[in-house]
KOLLUM-567355 format. One record per residue (C-alpha): x, y, z. Coordinates in Angstrom, 2 decimals, padded with zeros to 5 digits, m for minus. Each point is the difference from the previous one (the first is absolute). Example, Ala and Ser with C-alpha at 12.3 -4.5 7.8 and 13.67 -1.06 7.14 Angstrom:
BEGIN
east | north | up
012.30 | m004.50 | 007.80 .
001.37 | 003.44 | m000.66 .
This chain:
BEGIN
east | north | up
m019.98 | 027.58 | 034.09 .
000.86 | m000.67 | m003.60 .
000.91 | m003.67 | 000.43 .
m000.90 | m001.13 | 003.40 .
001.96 | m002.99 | 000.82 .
002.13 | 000.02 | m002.78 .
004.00 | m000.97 | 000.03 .
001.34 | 003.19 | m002.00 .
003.41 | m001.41 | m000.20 .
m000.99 | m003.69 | m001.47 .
m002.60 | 001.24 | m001.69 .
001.24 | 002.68 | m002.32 .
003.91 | 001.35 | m001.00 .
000.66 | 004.11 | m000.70 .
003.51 | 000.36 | m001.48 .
001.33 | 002.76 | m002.41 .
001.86 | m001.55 | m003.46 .
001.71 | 002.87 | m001.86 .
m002.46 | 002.79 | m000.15 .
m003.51 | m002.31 | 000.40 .
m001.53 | m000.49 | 003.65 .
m001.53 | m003.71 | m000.12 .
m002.42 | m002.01 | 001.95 .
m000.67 | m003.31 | m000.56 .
m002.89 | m001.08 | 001.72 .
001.28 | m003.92 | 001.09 .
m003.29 | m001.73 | 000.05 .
m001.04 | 000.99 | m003.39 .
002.96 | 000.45 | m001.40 .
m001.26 | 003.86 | m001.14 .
002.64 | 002.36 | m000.84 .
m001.05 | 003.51 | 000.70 .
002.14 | 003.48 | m000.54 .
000.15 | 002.46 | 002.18 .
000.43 | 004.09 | m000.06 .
001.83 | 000.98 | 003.52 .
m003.25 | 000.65 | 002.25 .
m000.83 | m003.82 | m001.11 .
003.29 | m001.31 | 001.16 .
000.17 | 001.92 | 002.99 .
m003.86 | m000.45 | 000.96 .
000.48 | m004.12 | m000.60 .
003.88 | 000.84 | 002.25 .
m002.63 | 001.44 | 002.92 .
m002.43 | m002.61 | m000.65 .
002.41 | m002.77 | 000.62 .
001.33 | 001.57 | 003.22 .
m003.09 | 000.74 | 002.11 .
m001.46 | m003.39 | m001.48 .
m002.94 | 001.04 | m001.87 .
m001.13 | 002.95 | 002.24 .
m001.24 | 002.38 | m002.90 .
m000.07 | 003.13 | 002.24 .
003.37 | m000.15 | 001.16 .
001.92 | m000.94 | m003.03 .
m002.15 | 003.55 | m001.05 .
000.86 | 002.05 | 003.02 .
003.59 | m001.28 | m000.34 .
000.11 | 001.83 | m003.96 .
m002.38 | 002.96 | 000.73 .
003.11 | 002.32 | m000.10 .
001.51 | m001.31 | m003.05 .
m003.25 | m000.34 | m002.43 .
m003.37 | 002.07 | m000.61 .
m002.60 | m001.68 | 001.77 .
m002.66 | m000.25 | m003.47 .
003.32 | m001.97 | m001.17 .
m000.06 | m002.16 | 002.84 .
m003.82 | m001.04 | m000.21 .
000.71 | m000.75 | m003.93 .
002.77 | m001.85 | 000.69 .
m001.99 | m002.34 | 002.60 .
m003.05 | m000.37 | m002.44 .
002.11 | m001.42 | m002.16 .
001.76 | m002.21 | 001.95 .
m003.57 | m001.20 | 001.08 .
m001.31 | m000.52 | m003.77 .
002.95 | m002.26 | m000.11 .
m000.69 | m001.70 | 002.71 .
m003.34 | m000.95 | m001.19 .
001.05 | m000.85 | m003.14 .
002.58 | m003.01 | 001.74 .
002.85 | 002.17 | m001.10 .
001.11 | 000.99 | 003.21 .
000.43 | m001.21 | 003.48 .
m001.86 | m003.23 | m000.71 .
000.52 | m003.12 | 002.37 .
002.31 | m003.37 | 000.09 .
m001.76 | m002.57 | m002.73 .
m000.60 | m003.11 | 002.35 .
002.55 | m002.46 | m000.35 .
m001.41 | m003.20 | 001.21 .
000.85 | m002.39 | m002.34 .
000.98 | m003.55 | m000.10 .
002.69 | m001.13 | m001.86 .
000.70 | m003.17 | 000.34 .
m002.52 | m001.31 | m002.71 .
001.47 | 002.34 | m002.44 .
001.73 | m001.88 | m003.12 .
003.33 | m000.08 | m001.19 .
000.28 | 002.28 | m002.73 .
003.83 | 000.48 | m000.78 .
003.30 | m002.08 | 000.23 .
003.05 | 001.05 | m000.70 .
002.12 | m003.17 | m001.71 .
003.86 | 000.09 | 000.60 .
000.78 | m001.64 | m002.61 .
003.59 | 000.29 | 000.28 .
002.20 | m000.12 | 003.39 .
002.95 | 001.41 | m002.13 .
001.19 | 003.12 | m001.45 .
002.52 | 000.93 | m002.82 .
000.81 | 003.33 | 001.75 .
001.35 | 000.94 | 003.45 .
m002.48 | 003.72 | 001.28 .
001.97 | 000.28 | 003.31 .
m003.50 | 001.58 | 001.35 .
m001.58 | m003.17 | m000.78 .
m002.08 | m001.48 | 003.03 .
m000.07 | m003.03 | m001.59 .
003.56 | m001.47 | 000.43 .
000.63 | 000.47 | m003.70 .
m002.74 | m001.79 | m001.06 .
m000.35 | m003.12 | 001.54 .
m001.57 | 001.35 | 003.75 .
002.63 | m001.57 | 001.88 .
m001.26 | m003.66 | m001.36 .
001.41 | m002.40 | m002.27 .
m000.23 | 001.71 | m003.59 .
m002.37 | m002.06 | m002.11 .
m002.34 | 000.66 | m002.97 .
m003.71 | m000.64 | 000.83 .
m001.16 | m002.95 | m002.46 .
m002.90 | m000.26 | m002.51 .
m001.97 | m001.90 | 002.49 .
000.39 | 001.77 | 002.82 .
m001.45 | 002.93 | m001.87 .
m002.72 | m001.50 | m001.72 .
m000.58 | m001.28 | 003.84 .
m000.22 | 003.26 | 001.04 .
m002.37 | 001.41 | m002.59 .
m002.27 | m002.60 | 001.02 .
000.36 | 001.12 | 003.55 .
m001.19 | 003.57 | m000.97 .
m003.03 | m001.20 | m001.90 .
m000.91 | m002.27 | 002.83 .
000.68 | 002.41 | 002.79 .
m001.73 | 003.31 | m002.05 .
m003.42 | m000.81 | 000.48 .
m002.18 | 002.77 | m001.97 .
002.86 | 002.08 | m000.74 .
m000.02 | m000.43 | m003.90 .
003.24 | 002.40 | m000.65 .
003.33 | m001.68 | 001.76 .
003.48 | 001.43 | 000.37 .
003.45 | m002.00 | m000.56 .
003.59 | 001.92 | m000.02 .
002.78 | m002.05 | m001.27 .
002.43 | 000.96 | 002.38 .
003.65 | m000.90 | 000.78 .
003.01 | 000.42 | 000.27 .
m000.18 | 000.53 | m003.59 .
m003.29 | m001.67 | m001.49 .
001.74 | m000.32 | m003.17 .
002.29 | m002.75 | 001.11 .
m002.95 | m002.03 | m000.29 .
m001.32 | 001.79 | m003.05 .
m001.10 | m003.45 | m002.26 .
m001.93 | m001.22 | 003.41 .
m001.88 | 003.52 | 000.15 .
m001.04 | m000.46 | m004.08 .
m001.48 | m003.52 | 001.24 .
m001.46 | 001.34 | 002.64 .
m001.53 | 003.15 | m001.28 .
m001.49 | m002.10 | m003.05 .
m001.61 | m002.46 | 002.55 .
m001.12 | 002.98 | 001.84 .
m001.76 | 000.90 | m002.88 .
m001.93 | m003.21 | m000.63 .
m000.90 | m000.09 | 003.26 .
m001.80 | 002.81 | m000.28 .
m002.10 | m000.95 | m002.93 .
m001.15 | m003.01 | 002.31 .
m000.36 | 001.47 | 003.43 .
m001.67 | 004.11 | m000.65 .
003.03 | 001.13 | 001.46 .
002.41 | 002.92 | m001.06 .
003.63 | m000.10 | 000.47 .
001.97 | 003.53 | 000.15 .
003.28 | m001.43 | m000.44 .
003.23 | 002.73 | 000.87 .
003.15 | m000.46 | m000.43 .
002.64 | 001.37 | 002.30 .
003.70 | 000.22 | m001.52 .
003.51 | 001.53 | 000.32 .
m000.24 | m000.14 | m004.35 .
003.48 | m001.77 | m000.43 .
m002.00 | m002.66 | m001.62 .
m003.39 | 002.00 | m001.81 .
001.33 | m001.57 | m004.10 .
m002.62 | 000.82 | m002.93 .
m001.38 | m003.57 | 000.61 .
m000.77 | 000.92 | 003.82 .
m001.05 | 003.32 | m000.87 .
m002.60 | m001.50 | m002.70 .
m001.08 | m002.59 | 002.23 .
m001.04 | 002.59 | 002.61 .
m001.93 | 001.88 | m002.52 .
m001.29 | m002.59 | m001.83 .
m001.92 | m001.36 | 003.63 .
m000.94 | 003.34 | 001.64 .
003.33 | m000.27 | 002.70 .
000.56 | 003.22 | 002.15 .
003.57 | 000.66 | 000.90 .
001.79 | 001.76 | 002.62 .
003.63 | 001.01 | m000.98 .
002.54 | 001.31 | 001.98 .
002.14 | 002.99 | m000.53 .
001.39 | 002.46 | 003.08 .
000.45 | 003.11 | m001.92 .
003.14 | 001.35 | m001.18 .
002.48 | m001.78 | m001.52 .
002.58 | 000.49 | 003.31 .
m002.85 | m000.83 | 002.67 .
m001.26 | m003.41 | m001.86 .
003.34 | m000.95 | m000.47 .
000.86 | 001.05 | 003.80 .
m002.38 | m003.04 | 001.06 .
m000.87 | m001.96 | m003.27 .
002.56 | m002.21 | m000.51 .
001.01 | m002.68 | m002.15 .
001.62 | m003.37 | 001.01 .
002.57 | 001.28 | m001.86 .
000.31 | 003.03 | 001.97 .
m000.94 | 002.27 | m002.57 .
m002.82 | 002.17 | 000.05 .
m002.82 | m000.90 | m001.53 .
m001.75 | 003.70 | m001.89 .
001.50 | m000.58 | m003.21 .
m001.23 | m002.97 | m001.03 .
m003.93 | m000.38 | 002.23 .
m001.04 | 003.73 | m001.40 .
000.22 | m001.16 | m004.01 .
m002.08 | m003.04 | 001.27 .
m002.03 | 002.02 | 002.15 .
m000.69 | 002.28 | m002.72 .
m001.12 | m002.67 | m002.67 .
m002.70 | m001.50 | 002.38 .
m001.58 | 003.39 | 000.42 .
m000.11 | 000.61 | m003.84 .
m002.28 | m003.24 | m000.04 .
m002.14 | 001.50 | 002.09 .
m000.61 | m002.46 | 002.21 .
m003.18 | m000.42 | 001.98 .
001.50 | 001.96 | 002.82 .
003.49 | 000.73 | 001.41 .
001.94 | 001.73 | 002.77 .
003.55 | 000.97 | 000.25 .
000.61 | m000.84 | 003.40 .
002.82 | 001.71 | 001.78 .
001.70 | m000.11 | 003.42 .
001.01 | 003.11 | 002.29 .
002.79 | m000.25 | 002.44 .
001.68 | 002.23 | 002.80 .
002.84 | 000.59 | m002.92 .
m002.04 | 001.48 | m002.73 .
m002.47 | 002.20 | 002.30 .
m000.55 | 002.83 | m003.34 .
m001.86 | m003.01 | m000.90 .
m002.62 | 002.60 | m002.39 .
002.97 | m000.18 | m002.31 .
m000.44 | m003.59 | m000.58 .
m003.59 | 000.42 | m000.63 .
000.69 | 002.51 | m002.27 .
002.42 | m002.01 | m001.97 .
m002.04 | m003.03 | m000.17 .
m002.90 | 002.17 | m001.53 .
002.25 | 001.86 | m002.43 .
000.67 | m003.58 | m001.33 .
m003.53 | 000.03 | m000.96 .
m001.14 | m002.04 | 002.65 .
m003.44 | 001.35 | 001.80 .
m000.74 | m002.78 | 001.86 .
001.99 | 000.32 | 003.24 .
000.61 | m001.48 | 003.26 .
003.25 | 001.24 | 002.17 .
m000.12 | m001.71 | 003.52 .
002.16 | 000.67 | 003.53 .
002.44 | m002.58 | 001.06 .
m001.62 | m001.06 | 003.63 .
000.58 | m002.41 | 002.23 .
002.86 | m000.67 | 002.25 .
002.94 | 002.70 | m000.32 .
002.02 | m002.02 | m002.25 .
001.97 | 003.90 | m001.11 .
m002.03 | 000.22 | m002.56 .
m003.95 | m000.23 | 001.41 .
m002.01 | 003.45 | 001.19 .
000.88 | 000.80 | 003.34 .
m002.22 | 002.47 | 002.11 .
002.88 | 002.51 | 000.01 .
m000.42 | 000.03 | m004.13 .
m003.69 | 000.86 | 000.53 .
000.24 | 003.51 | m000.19 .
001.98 | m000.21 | m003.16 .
m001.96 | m002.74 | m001.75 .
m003.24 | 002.33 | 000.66 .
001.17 | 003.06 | m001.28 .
001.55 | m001.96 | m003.35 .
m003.93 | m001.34 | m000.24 .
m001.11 | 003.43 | m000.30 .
002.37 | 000.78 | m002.76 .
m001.40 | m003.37 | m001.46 .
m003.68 | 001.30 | 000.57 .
001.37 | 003.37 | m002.08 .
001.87 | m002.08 | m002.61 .
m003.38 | m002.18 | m000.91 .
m002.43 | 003.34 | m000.16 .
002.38 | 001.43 | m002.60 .
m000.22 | m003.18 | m002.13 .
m003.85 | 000.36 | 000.66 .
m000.36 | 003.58 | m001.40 .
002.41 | m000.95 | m002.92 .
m003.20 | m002.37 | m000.56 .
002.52 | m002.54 | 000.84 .
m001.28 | m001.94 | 002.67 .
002.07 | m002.51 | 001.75 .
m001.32 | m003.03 | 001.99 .
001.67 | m000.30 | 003.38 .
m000.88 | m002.78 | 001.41 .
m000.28 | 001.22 | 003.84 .
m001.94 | 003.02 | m001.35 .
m002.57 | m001.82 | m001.99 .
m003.30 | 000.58 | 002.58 .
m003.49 | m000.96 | m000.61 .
m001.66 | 003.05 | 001.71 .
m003.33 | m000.27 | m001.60 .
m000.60 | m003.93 | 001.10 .
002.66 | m000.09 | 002.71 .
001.17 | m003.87 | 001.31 .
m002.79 | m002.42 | 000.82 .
m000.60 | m000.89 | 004.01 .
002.15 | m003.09 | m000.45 .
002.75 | 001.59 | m001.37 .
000.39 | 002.88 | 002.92 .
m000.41 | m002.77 | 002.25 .
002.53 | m002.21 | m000.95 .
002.29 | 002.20 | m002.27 .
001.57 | m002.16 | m003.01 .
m001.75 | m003.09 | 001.22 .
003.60 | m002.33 | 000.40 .
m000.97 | m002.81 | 001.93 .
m003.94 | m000.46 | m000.78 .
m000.32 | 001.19 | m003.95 .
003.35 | m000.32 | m001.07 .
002.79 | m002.64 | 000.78 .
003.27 | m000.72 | m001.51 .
001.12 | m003.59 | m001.36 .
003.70 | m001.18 | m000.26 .
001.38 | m001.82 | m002.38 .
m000.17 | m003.24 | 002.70 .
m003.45 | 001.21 | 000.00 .
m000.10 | 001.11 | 003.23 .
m002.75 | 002.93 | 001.26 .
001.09 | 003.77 | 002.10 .
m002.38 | 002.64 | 000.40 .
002.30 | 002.08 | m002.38 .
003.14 | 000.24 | m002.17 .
001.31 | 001.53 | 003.48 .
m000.17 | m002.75 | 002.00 .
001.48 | m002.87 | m001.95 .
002.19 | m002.05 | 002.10 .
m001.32 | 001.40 | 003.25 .
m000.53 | m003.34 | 001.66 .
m002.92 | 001.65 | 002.22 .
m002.11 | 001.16 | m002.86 .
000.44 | m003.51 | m002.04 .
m003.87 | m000.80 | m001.13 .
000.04 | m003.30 | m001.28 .
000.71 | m001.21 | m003.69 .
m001.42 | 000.44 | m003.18 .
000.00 | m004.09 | m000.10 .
m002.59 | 000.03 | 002.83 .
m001.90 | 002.64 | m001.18 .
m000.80 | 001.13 | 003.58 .
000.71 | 003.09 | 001.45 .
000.99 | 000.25 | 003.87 .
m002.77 | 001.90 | 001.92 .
002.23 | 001.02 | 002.77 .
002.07 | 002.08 | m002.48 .
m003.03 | 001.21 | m001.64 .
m001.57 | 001.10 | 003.03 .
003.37 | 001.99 | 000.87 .
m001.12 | 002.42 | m002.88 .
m003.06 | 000.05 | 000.56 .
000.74 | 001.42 | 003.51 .
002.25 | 002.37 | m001.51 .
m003.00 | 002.58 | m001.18 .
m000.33 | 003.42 | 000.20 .
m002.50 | m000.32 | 002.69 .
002.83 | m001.55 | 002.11 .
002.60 | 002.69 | m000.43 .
m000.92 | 002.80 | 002.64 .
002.94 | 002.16 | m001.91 .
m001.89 | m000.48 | m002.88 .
m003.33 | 000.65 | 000.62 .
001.53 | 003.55 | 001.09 .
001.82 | 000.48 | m003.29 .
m001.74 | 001.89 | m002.92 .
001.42 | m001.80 | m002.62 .
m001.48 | m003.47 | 001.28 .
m002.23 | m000.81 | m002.85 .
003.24 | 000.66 | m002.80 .
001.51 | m003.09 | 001.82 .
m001.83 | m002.09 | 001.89 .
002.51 | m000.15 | 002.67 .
003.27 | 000.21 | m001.83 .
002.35 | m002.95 | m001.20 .
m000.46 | m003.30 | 002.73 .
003.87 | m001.01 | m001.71 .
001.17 | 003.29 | 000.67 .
m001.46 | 000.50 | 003.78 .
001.27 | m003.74 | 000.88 .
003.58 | 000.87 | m001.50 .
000.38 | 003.17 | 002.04 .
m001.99 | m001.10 | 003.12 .
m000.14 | m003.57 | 000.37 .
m003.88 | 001.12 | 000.03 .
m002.83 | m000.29 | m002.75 .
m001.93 | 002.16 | 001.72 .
002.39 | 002.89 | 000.30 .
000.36 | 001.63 | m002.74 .
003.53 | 001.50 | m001.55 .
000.05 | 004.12 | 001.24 .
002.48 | 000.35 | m002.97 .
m002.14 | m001.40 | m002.93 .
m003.10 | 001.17 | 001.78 .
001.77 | 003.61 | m000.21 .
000.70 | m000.02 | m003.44 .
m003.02 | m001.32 | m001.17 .
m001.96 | 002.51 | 001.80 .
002.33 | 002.66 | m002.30 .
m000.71 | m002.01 | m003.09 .
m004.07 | 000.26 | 000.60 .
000.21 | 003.44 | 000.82 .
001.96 | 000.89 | m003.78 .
m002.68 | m002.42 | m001.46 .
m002.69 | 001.91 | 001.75 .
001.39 | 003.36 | m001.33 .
000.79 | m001.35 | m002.98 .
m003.66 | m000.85 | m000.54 .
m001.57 | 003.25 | 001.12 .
002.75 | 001.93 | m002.73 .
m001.16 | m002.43 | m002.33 .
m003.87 | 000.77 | 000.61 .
000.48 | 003.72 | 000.05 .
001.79 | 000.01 | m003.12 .
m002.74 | m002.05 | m001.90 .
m002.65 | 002.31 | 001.05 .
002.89 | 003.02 | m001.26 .
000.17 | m001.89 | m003.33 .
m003.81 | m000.82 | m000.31 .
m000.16 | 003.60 | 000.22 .
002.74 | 000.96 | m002.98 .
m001.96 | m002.79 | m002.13 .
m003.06 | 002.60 | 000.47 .
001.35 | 002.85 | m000.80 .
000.95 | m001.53 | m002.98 .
């Protein structure tokens, strides 16, 4: 037996990308390529579970035997080496002590444009539109530093609507943020999220001037932002967020995304990643409409076109990369060499224990998803207390209580999936989404291959640097 005991198909994924045969070993996170005796050796392994002389009886006929035995000692070197066929990390940890690390403030219930994907209502989240005040922000700042505990570096999203409604309150804010930090040891990373109607030179200065990221959003093409993007005048809005767009990014901020929407109507969606990076733009993220099927949302009869238009996404981003162009897609960007922490495959993005949202009433959700679900209400900002019961919801909601997840390879790129997204299609935190779980199975498999192209070619251009 090679692995005695060992769950082949949790524990590693074999899948051909283009003309590479790739195994990612799950526990470790080690990428490995294979010649065709590996893949079909690891093919036989999986099926007779382990049992090294029948996965070699089974390819006798089809490879020379000295092959064979070479092909197993190396499988065994990597297995000794924790590259290969290595065992579940235990995953026994309790997080209810763990401290608040993030909020996400939405600052404005309002919006001065009308996305018809928006889950949101149009901005206000099916509540009364309001403007979160000076005070109610400052209260929540001082929330986070009493509820982070060790954490030194803390996370706050201005978040709407459209943030910039209440752009004079976020100045205030971000300046007491500041002094605050001076006094307490802390670290706010402040980001900005914004449609861009609003980004002036003043704004645009500000953000520089205190070390704001921003998140901007842009759809692609001309005709599919305009599809969906929509002023309150009806108009679309392209012409007039892209200048605005583009004079943030000449600042260089101290990070940015343009972040883009997908829908059921523009499914050559590569197109509009291609457009947004020949606008100069490298910093990308393009996200599927989910949720309920509103005729615009990712059905599971799209699926099979979504995934084949995420290949041609995976081909579009290596030929930027071997123009020495590389692009930064945000679904794509994986940390391989650390891989996520225990808490983080346990409990995915961490809504509802690390990070909560505020409203501007100053009211508490697990997430930016949840607002105005009367069931996931956790207190207010006023009280500074957090209910348990909700907490403990999350908590519950870990990987080790998903028995579809503990079966999936792609467990530890998630931690479970989206809780929003599996409540909104199932009416079930603990179930997640089969159509986001599908295509972000397809988006880690073009990262993966993505990487290994990426480390072949550095060792092909380390060589060419020699030779010269």
């Amino acid at each position: 037996m090679l692995a005695t005991g060992y769950d082949f198909n949790a524990g590693i994924h074999l899948f051909r990308y283009h003309e590479l045969n790739i195994l990612l070993d799950v526990n470790s996170g080690a990428l490995h390529v294979l010649d065709e005796l590996g893949y079909r050796l690891t093919e036989e392994l999986r099926t007779w579970d382990g049992d090294l002389e029948q996965a070699i009886s089974s390819l006798g006929e089809e490879f020379d035997q000295q092959e064979l035995r070479q092909a197993v000692a190396e499988f065994r070197a990597a297995q000794q080496e924790g590259a290969l066929f290595t065992r579940e990390d235990e995953l026994d940890l309790d997080l209810l002590g763990f401290p608040i690390k993030a909020l996400c403030l939405n600052v404005a219930h309002a919006c001065n444009m009308r996305c018809r994907y928006c889950f949101a209502s149009q901005g206000d989240f099916g509540l009364k539109p309001s403007l979160m005040s000076l005070a109610t922000g400052q209260r929540a700042l001082e929330f986070l530093i009493g509820a982070s505990g060790p954490a030194k570096t803390l996370e706050v999203d201005f978040f709407g609507g459209e943030p910039l409604l209440n752009a004079e309150m976020i100045r205030e804010l971000v300046v007491y943020g500041r002094q605050r930090e001076a006094q307490t040891g802390k670290r706010f990373n402040f980001t900005l999220t914004t449609n861009g109607l609003l980004l002036d030179h003043d704004m645009m200065d500000f953000i520089i001037a205190h070390d704001i990221s921003v998140i901007m959003s842009l759809d692609g093409r001309p005709g599919t932002n305009d599809r969906h993007r929509i002023l309150t005048s009806g108009q679309g809005s392209y012409e007039q967020i892209v200048p605005k767009i583009r004079q943030m990014v000449e600042k260089k901020p101290m990070s940015y995304y343009i972040r883009g929407t997908f829908t059921r109507l523009n499914p050559d969606f590569s197109r509009d990643l291609q457009h947004i990076i020949e606008l100069g733009f490298d910093a990308v993220s393009l996200e599927p409409a989910v949720g309920p099927d509103n005729g615009l949302s990712i059905r599971e009869a799209d699926l099979p076109g979504v995934l084949a238009e995420y290949e041609r996404v995976t081909d579009l981003l290596w030929d930027y990369q071997r123009s020495r162009q590389p692009v930064h897609f945000f679904h794509y960007n994986l940390d391989l060499q650390k891989g996520p922490c225990l808490a983080k495959r346990q409990s995915g993005c961490g809504a509802g224990v690390e990070y909560l949202v505020v409203t501007p009433e100053g009211d508490i959700y697990p997430c930016h998803q949840f607002v105005g679900e009367k069931d996931f209400h956790m207190g207010n900002i006023a009280d500074g207390v957090v209910d348990l019961e909700i907490k403990e919801l999350f908590l519950r909601n870990r990987l080790t209580d998903k028995a579809e997840c503990l079966a999936c390879w792609a467990r530890n790129f998630c931690g479970g999936g989206c809780h929003a997204n599996a409540f909104h299609a199932n009416g079930d935190l603990n179930r997640p989404d089969r159509v986001s779980c599908e295509m972000h199975r397809k988006r880690i498999e073009g990262a993966l291959y993505l990487e290994v192209q990426k480390r072949l070619a550095g060792n092909m251009w380390e060589a060419e640097k020699q030779e010269f």
